[in-house]
C-alpha positions as CSV (number, residue, x, y, z in Angstrom):
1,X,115.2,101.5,104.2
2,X,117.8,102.3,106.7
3,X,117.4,104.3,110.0
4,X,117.9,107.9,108.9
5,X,116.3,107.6,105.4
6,X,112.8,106.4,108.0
7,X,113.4,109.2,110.2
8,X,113.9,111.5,107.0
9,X,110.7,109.7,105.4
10,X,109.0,110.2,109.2
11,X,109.6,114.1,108.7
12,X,108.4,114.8,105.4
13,X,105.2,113.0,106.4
14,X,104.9,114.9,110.0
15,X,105.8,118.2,107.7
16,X,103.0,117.6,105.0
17,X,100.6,116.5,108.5
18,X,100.0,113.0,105.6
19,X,98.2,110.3,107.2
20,X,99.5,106.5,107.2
21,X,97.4,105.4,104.3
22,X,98.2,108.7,102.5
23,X,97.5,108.7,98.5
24,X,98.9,111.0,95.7
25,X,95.7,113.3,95.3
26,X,96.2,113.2,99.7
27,X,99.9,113.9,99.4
28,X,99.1,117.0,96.5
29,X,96.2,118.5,98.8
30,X,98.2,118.6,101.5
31,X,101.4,120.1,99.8
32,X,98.6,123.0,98.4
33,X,97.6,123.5,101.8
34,X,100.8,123.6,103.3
35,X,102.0,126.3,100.6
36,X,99.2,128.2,101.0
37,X,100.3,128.6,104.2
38,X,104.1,128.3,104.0
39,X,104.9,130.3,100.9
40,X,107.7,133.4,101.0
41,X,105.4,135.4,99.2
42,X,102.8,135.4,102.6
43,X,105.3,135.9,105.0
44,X,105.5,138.4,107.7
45,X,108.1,141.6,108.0
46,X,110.9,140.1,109.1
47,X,110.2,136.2,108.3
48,X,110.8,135.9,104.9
49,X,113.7,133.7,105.4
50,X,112.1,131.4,107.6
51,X,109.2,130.9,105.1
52,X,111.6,130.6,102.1
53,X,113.0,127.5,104.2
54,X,109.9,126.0,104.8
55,X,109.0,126.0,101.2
56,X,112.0,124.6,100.2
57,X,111.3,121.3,103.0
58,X,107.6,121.3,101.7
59,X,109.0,121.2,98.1
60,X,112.1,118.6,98.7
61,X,109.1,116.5,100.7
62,X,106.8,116.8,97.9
63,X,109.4,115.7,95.7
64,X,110.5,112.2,97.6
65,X,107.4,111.1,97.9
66,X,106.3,111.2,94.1
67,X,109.4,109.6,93.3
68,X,108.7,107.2,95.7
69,X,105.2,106.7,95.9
70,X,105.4,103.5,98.3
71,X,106.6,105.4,101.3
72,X,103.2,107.4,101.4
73,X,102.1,104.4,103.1
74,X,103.3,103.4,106.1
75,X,102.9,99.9,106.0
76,X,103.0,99.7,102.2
77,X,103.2,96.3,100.2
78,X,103.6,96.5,96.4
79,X,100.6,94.9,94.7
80,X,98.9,95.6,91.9
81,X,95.6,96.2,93.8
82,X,94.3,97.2,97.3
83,X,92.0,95.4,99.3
84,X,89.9,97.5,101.3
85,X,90.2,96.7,105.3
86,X,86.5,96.8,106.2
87,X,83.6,95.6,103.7
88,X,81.2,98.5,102.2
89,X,77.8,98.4,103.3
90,X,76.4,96.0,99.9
91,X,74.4,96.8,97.2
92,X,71.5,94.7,97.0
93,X,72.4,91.1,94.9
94,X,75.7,92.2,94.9
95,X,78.7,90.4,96.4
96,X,81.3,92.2,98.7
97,X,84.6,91.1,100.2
98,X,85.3,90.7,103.8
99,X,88.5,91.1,104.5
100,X,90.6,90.1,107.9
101,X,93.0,92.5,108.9
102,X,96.0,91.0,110.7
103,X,99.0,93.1,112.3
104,X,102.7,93.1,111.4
105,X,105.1,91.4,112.8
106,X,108.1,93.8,113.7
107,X,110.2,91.6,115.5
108,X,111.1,90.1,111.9
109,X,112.0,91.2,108.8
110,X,111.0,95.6,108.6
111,X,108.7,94.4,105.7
112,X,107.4,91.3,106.4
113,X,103.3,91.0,106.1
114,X,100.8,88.4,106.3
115,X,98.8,87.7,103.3
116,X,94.9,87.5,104.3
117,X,92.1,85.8,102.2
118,X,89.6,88.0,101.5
119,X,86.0,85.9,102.3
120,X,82.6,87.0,100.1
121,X,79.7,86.9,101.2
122,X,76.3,87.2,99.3
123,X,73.3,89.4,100.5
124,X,69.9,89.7,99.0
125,X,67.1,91.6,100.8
126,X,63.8,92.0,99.8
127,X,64.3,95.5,98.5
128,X,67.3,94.7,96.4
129,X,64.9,92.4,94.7
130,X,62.4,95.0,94.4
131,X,65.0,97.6,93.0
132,X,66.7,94.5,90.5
133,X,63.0,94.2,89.4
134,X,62.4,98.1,88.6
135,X,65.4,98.2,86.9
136,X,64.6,95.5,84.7
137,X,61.4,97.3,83.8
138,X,63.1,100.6,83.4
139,X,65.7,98.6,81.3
140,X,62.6,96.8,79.2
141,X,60.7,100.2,78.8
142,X,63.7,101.9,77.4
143,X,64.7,99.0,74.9
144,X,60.9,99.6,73.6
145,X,60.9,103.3,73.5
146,X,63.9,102.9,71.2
147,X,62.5,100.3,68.8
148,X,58.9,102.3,68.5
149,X,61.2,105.3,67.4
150,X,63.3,103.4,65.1
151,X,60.1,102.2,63.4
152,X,58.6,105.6,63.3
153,X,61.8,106.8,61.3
154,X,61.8,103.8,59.0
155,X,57.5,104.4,58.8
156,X,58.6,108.4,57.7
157,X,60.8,107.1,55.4
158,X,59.1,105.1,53.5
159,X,56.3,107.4,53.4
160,X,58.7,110.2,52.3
161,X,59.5,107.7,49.2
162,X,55.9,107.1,48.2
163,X,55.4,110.7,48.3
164,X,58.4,111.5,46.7
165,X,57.3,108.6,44.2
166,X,53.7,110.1,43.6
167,X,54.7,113.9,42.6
168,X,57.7,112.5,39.7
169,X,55.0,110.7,38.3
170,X,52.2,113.0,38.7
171,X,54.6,115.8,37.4
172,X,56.2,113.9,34.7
């Protein structure tokens, strides 16, 4: 990406007021919102033509930046996943992943990042065990509700048939 194309890149993000880490559904709430505001249709006696222009930035901004969805991101890297940069508070028993944040280097290469190894740590408390616990039970007490109303069917069933059985040869 060469100097103007990052200053052009800089003013589309500055128009749409995206953030850094910006994502599509950010980018397509903040073009609504900017429309809303922007369009011709709202514009004052008089400003028309000032409106129509700032649709038309608003639109060609919009544009770029679904065509090239990395530059939403400031410092964007390609992957195929992202890490988050600070750990979620855990769910009880569950695992989560620490990750170390380091900065870029800018004196190098304009793309240049350092790969960081996420850590994981493991957390049980005593009310995750507690809730693990319930849930089996919940689980268990569900798995028998369902078999007691399967054999109730199969029970109706089968008496249905007796019956059934009964009047042909009483009948007959």
């Amino acid at each position: 990406m060469n100097a103007t194309q990052a200053d052009r890149v800089k003013g589309y993000r500055e128009l749409l007021q995206l953030s850094d880490n910006a994502t599509p559904t950010e980018l397509q709430h903040h073009y609504r919102r900017q429309m809303r505001q922007w369009h011709p249709d709202h514009a004052p006696v008089g400003q028309g033509r000032v409106y129509e222009e700032r649709a038309k930035l608003l639109n060609e901004a919009r544009d770029y930046f679904e065509a090239h969805p990395a530059d939403l991101r400031v410092h964007s890297v390609p992957t195929t996943f992202d890490i988050p940069t600070s750990a979620p508070v855990p769910a009880p028993w569950v695992p989560y992943i620490e990750v170390e944040t380091e900065t870029w280097d800018r004196d190098y290469a304009a793309e240049t990042v350092v790969a960081t190894t996420p850590s994981f740590t493991w957390t049980p408390t005593p009310a995750g065990v507690i809730a693990t616990i319930s849930g089996v039970v919940v689980l268990a007490g569900r798995v028998l509700l369902a078999m007691v109303v399967f054999y109730l069917v199969v029970l109706a069933i089968y008496v249905a048939s007796l019956v059934f059985n009964f009047v042909i040869r009483w009948a007959g």
